[in-house]
N, C-alpha and C positions, 0 to 999 in steps of 0.2 A: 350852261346848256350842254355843252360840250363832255362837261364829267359827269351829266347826269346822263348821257347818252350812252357814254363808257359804260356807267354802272349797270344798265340797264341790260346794255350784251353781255356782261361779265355774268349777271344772275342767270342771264339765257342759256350761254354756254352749259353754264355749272350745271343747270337740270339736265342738258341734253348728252351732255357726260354721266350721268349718274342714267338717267333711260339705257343706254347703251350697255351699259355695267351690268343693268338689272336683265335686259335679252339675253349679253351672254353667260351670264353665270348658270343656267343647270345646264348648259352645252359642255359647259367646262367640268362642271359635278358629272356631268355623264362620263365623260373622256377619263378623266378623272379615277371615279371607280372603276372602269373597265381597266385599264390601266394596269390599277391595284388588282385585282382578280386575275389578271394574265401572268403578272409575277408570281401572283398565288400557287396559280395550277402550275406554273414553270417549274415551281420550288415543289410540290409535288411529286411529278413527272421525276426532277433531278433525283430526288429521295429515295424513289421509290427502285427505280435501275441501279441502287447504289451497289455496284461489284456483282452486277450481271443477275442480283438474285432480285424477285419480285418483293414487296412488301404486303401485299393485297392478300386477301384470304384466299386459299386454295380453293378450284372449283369441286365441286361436292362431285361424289363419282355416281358412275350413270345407274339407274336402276334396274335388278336385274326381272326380266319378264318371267313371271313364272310358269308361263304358257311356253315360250318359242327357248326359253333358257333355264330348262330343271337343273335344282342342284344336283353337283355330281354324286353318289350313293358312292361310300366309304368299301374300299374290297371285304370281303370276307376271308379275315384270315383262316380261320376252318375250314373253307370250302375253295381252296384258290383258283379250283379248275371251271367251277360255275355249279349250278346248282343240278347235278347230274344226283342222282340213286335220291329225285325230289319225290314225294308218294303222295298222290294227291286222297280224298277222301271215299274214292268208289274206286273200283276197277269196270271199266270199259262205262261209267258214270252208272253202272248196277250194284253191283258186286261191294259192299261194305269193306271197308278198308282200315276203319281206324284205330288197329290196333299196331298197325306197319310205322316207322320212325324214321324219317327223309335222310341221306347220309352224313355222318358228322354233325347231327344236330345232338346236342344235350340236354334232356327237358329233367324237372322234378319230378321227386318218384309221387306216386300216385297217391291220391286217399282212399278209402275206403270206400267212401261214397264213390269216387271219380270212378273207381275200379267196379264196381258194382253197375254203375250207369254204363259202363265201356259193354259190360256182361249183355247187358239186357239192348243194347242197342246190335249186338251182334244177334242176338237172339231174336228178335221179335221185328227185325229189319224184314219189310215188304221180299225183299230178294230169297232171304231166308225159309218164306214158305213154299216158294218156286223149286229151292233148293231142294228142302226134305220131298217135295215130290216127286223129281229125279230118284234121288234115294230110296225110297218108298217102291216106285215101281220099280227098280233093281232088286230089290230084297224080295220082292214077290213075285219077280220073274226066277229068281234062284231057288226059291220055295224056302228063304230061309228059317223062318217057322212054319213047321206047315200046320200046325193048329190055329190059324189063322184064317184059313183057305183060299179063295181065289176070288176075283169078280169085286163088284164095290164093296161090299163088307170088306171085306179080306183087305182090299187096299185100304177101307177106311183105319184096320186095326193096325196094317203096317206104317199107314202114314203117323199117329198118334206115339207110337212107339217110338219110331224114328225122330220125332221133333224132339221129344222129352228127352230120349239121349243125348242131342245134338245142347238141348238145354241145361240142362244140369254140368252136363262137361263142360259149357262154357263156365257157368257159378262158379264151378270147380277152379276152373283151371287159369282164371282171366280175374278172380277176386278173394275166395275164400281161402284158397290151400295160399296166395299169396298173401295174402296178410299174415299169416302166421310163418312163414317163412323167410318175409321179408323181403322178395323179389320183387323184381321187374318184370310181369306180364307181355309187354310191347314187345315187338320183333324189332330190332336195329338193323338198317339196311347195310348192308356194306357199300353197294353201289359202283363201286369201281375195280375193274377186275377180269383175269378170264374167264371162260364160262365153265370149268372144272372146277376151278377157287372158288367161284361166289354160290353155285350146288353144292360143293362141298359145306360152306360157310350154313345157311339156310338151311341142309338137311340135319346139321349135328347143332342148331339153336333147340331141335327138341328133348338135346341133352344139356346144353350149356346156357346158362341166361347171365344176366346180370343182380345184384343185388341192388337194393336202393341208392347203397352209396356206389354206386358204379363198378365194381368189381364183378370178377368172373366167378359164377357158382354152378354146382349140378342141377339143373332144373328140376326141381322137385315137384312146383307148380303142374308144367307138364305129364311127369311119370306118375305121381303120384292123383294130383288132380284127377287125370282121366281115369285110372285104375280105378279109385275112388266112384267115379261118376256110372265107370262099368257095373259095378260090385252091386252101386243102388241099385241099377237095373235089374235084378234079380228079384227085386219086391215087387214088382208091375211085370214081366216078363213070365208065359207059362212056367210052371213047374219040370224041370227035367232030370233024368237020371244021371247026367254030368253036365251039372249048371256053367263048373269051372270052367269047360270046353267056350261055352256061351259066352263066357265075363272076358274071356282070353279074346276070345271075335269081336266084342265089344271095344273091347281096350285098344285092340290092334287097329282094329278101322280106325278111329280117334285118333290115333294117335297119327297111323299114317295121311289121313285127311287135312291136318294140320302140320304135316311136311309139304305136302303140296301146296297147300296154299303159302307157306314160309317159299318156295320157289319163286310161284305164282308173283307174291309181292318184291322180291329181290328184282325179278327180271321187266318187271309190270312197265318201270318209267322206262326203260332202252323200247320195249316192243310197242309202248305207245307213242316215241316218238319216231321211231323206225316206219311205223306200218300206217298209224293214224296222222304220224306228224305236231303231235302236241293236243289232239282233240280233245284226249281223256287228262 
């Protein structure tokens, strides 16, 4: 009775040994893998400080805003002082401009077409016929032909006259005499300068130009262009007893109208930004 008693708690114990076992064991699997994972990251951590430098990947650098942080715009070695003797496309936003060249800029020589387009955009520019009408009634306040006579006929034949001059001499002298001669039509600013030097400069460009490949030439475009464009004049202009006198006035106005305006544009960017402040 007595060893069956024994045996009977012996089996008891043994299950309630083995229950006990089975509660603690995923306490111990938990402890356990944590454990393991804290060595882990230890050994990590250790690795990663090893001789003060990181291991991790560098953080990526910040973006730049293209709004509040423009890239910086590379200097102009050409131009180191800023963009002074700059020629924008009108004068006073009227006045046609584009035959003027900003300073130290270097462009390709022109084409044919491009030269022809340059012509005809100086020519038949809205300002252009404001112009010849200035001109017009100067010439008929001088009585410079007086077979014209006075009053609106008279200004209608002085304006007509006046425009065709003003047209041809551009053809002349802005496309066709250059093409055959191989110039550069455009005025080069100099832009920087006193103001004896850069008159001086602007009034003898209607002697000295450039060639295509950039070298210094007699302007022939000029002297001869306009002479040229005088000379036609004589097919549409009355008949007189010394034409030569007429072709000489022709020539000379021309020629001298486009020394002024060569001033005109050398000086254009200082008085626009002197008087307008940058307007024009």
């Amino acid at each position: 009775m007595a060893v069956a008693l024994a045996g009977t708690v012996g089996a008891m114990s043994a299950q309630a040994q083995e229950a006990t076992s089975a509660r603690q064991s995923p306490a111990g699997t938990v402890r356990s893998t944590w454990n393991d994972v804290s060595l882990l990251a230890d050994s990590q951590q250790s690795t990663a400080t090893t001789d003060g430098k990181s291991s991790l990947p560098d953080a990526p650098a910040p973006a730049v805003n293209s709004t509040t942080d423009p890239p910086a715009k590379p200097a102009d070695a050409a131009n180191p002082d800023g963009q002074y003797g700059k020629q924008p496309k009108r004068i006073l936003g009227i006045v046609p401009n584009y035959r003027a060249v900003s300073a130290n800029t270097h462009l390709p020589p022109l084409t044919f077409k491009s030269a022809m387009w340059l012509a005809t955009q100086d020519t038949f520019d809205y300002s252009d016929f404001i112009f010849v009408a200035g001109l017009a009634g100067v010439s008929m306040a001088g009585k410079s032909e007086p077979t014209f006579g006075q009053g609106a006929q008279g200004y209608g034949k002085y304006y007509w006259h006046v425009f065709v001059d003003g047209g041809i001499e551009n053809y002349m002298t802005e496309a066709i005499v250059p093409a055959v001669t191989r110039e550069d039509p455009r005025y080069y600013t100099m832009g920087k300068g006193g103001f004896f030097k850069r008159t001086s400069y602007a009034v003898t460009r209607l002697l000295i130009t450039r060639t295509n490949s950039g070298k210094s030439t007699m302007n022939l475009s000029e002297i001869v262009g306009a002479g040229a464009a005088a000379g036609i004049g004589n097919t549409y202009y009355p008949a007189q007893y010394n034409p030569w006198v007429k072709t000489y006035q022709r020539w000379g106005t021309q020629v001298g109208l486009d020394g002024v305006f060569n001033v005109l544009k050398e000086f254009w960017p200082d008085i626009d930004e002197a008087v307008f402040h940058g307007k024009y």
